[in-house]
C-alpha positions in Angstrom: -1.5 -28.6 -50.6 0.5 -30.8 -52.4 -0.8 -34.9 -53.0 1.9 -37.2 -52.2 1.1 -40.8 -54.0 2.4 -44.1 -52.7 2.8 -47.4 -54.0 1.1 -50.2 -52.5 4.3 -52.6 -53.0 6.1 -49.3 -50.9 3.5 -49.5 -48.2 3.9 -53.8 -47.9 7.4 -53.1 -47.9 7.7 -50.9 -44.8 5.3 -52.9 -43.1 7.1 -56.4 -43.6 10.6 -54.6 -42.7 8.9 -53.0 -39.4 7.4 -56.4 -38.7 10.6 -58.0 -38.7 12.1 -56.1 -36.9 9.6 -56.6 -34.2 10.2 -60.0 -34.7 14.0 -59.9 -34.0 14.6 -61.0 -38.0 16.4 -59.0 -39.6 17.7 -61.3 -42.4 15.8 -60.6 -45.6 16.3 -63.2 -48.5 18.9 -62.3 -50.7 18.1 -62.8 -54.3 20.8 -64.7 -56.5 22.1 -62.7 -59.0 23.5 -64.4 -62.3 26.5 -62.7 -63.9 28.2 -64.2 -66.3 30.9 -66.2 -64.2 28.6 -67.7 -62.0 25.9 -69.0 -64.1 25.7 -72.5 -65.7 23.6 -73.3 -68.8 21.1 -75.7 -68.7 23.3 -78.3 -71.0 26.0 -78.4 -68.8 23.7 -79.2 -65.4 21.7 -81.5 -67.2 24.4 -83.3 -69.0 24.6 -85.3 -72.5 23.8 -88.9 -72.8 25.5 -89.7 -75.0 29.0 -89.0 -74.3 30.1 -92.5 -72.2 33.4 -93.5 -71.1 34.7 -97.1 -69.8 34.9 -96.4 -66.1 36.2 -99.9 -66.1 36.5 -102.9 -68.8 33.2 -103.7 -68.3 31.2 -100.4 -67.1 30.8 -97.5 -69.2 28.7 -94.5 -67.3 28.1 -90.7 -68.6 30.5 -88.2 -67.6 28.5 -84.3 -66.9 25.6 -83.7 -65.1 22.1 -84.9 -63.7 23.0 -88.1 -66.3 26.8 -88.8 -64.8 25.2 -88.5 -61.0 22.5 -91.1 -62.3 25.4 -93.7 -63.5 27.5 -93.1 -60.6 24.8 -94.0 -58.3 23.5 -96.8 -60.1 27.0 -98.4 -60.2 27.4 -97.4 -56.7 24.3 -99.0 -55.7 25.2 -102.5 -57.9 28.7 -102.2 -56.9 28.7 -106.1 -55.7 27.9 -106.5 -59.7 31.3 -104.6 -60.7 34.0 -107.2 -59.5 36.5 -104.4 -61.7 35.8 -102.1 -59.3 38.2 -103.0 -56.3 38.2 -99.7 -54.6 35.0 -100.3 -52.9 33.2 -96.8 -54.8 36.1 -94.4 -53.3 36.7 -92.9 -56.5 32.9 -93.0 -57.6 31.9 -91.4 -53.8 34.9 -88.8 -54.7 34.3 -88.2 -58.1 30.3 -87.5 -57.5 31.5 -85.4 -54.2 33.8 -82.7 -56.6 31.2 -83.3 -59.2 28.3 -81.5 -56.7 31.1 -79.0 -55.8 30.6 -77.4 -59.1 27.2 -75.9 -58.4 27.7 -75.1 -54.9 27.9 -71.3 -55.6 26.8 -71.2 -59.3 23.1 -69.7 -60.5 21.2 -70.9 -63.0 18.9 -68.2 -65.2 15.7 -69.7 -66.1 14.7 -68.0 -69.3 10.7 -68.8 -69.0 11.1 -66.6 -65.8 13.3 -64.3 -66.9 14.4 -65.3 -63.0 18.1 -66.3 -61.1 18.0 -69.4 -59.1 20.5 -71.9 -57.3 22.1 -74.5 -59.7 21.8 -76.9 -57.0 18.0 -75.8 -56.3 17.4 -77.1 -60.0 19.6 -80.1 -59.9 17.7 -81.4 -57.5 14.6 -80.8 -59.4 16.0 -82.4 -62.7 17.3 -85.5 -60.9 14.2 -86.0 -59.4 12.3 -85.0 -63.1 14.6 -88.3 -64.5 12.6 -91.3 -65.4 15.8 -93.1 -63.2 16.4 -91.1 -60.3 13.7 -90.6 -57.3 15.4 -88.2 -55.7 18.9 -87.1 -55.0 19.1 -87.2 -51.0 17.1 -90.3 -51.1 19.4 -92.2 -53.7 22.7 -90.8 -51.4 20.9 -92.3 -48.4 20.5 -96.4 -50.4 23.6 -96.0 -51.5 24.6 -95.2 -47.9 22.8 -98.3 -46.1 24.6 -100.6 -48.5 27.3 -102.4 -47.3 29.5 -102.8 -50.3 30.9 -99.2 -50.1 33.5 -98.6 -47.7 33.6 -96.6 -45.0 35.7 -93.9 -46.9 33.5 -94.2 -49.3 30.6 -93.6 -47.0 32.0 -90.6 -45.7 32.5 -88.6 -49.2 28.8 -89.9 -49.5 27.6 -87.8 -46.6 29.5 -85.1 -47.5 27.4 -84.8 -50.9 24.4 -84.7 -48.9 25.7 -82.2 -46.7 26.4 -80.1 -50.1 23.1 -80.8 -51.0 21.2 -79.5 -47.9 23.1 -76.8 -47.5 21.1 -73.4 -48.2 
């Protein structure tokens, strides 16, 4: 008679794929992978602070990263402060809309883990880690209820949130 050993991770596996598909759910999570054209480093998400620009005469805000969304939504939300700025935060709105586009399908490894995650999973946790952000969504939303933006403005806003919930 021969002894046939199983794993116990090989048992929990059959039994959560039968169970789901008892359940009608079929979907199992699929795992990001990071390869090597779809991964960010940690730099480039979180951004330097030092590296500012004149956005106008008077304004100077950071360019990359967790750092450039905190300055664009900071002068977004003082925009009543920034007579330079004419355009009502079009090009800010814009500019932080492509700006989220850039992690939209990009991983980022976490070494401590030796694991592959979203980039937008962790920008959302280092925005909200910053001594000046509370949290992305919720910044997006003040920004939002102001009325100094305008209404084209407003709408590139809402589509960075929708960027940002999607999953």
């Amino acid at each position: 008679m021969k002894k046939i050993k199983i794993k116990e991770s090989d048992i929990r596996k059959v039994i959560r794929k039968h169970l789901l598909e008892e359940m009608g759910e079929e979907k199992e999570e699929k795992k990001p992978r990071c390869l090597t054209d779809n991964t960010m480093p940690l730099d480039e998400i979180v951004g330097t602070s030092d590296d500012y620009n004149d956005y106008t005469s008077n304004v100077k805000k950071r360019r990359g990263g967790i750092k450039g969304m905190i300055d664009t939504l900071d002068i977004l939300r003082t925009l009543r402060l920034h007579p330079n700025i004419s355009d009502g935060g079009e090009h800010l709105s814009y500019e932080l809309l492509n700006h989220l586009r850039n992690y939209r399908n990009k991983h980022y490894f976490d070494e401590t883990n030796n694991d592959c995650h979203r980039a937008m999973d962790k920008v959302i946790e280092l925005y909200k880690e910053n001594e000046h952000g509370e949290e992305l969504v919720k910044d997006i939303e003040k920004v939002l209820n102001h009325s100094d933006p305008t209404p084209r403005a407003k709408e590139y806003l809402k589509r960075c949130l929708m960027l940002i919930k999607e999953k």
